[in-house]
C-alpha positions as CSV (number, residue, x, y, z in Angstrom):
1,X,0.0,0.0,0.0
2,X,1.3,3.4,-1.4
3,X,2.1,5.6,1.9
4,X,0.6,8.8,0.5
5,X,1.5,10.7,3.9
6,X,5.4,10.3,3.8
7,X,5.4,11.4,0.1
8,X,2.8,14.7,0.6
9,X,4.4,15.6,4.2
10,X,8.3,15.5,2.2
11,X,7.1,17.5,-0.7
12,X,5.5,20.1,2.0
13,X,9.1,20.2,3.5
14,X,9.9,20.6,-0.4
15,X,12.5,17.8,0.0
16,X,13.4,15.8,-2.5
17,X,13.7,11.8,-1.9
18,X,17.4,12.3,-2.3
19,X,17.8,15.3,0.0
20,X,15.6,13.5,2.5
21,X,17.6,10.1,2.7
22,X,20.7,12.5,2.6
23,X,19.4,13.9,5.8
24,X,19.0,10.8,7.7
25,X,22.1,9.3,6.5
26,X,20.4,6.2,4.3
27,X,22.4,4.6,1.4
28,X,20.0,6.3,-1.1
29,X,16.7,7.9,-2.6
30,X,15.8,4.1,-3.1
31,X,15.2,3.6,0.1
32,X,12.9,6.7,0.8
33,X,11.3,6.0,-2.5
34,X,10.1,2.3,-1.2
35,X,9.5,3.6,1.8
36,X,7.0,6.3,0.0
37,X,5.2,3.4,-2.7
38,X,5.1,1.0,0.7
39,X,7.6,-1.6,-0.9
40,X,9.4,-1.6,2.2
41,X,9.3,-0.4,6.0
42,X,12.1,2.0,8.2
43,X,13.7,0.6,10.7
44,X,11.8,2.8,14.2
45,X,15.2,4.8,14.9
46,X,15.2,5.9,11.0
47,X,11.1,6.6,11.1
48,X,11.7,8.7,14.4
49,X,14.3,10.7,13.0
50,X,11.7,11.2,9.6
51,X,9.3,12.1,11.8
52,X,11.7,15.1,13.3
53,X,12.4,16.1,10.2
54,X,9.3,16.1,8.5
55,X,7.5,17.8,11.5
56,X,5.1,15.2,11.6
57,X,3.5,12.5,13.8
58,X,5.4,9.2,13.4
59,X,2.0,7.2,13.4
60,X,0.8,9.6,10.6
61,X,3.6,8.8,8.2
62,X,4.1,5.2,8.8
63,X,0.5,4.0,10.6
64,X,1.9,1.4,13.9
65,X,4.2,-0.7,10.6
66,X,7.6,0.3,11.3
67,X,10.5,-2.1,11.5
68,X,11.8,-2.5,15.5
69,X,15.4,-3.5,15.5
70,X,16.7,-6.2,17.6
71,X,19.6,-4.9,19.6
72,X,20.8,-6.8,23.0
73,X,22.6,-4.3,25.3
74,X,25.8,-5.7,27.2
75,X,25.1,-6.1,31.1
């Protein structure tokens, strides 16, 4: 499913896909871009950081889909 909010709530920031993944240090516009036609999901850190940038809610652009990474903290 197309995400229709992450595309309309970039091109309000009048970023570009590039510019965008630029900004949150991803390997490219691809990434935004599947993000945008729902091909694929961020990981939560990445979608928080969108959010920041895009100055909106986090469950606006990506709905409650996002990708949590598994991380195991040393003790």
């Amino acid at each position: 499913m197309k995400n229709l909010n992450l595309k309309s709530a970039r091109k309000r920031k009048q970023l570009t896909q590039s510019q965008l993944a630029e900004m949150i240090k991803v390997v490219g516009k691809a990434a935004v871009s599947n993000w945008e036609t729902g091909y694929s999901k961020p990981r939560l850190e990445v979608a928080i950081l969108v959010s920041e940038i895009l100055e909106e809610d986090i469950a606006f652009l990506f709905g409650y889909d996002v990708q949590v990474s598994c991380t195991k903290s040393a003790v």
